[in-house]
C-alpha positions, 0 to 999 in steps of 0.5 A: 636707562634713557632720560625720560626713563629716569624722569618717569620713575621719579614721577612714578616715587612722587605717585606712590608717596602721595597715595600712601599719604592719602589713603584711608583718610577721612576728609577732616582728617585731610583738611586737619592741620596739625597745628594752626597756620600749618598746610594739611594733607588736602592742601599739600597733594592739591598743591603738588599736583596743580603745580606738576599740572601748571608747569608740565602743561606749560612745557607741552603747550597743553591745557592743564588737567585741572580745566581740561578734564573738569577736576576744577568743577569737581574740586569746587574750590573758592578760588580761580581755577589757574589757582595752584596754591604758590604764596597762599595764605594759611587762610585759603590754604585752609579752604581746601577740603577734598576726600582721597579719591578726588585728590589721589584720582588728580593726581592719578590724572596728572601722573598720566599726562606728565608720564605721557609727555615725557615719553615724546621727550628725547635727551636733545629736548630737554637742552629747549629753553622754556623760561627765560625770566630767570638767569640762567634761562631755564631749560626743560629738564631744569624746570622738569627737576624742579618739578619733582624736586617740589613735589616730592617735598611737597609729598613728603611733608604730607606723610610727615603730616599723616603721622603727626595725625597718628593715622 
């Protein structure tokens, strides 16, 4: 298995979880937080994707999914649209409110262009440093574990939610 192989099926697991979170439920059922301050389904799936968005369109030199293919007007959240959810309060947080199909057809969008990067990858391009605010400078696979690694919490802690919902 090549590299970008094994990154894809991470991405791939990161997908699968975030669809079974999602499916079946109803918008308040999605925005429901299972107790005050806590982060809903709606706002972890958002999340998880902006920022799989943010930081793969970052690495590619392309416009992020969000802006470039209108999910931002369809979201129609109340925040700017380079928004992705890092440091916010449990108040914004709580405004964000979406049925399944719009946070699983994102997420879908995104899990395709990050899918399709990753195909143009070769394991000598993953060695590129990307990040140099950090010390270490951050290098491609670095950031693109990181990645799934926030991800998959992200998701993760969304299935944990759907349960506590008993959904």
């Amino acid at each position: 298995m090549r590299t970008d192989e094994l990154l894809a099926a991470a991405f791939d697991n990161i997908a699968g979880v975030v669809d079974a979170a999602v499916d079946g439920l109803s918008p308040d059922q999605l925005a429901q937080a299972p107790e005050p301050g806590a982060n809903t389904i709606a706002w972890l799936v958002w999340h998880l994707t902006r920022i799989q968005d943010d930081h793969v369109a970052d690495v590619a030199g392309s416009e992020q999914v969000y802006t470039a293919d209108g999910w931002a007007r369809r979201f129609d959240l109340p925040f700017d649209d380079a928004e992705h959810g890092y440091g916010m309060d449990a108040e914004d947080a709580a405004k964000v409110r979406a049925d399944a199909d719009l946070l699983t057809g994102y997420h879908h969008a995104v899990h395709a262009r990050t899918k399709a990067y990753l195909a143009t990858l070769t394991d000598a391009d993953l060695d590129r440093v990307v990040d140099t605010r950090w010390d270490p400078p951050v290098t491609l696979g670095v950031r693109l574990v990181s990645v799934v690694t926030d991800d998959l919490q992200h998701a993760g802690q969304a299935a944990y939610v759907r349960g506590l919902l008993g959904a």
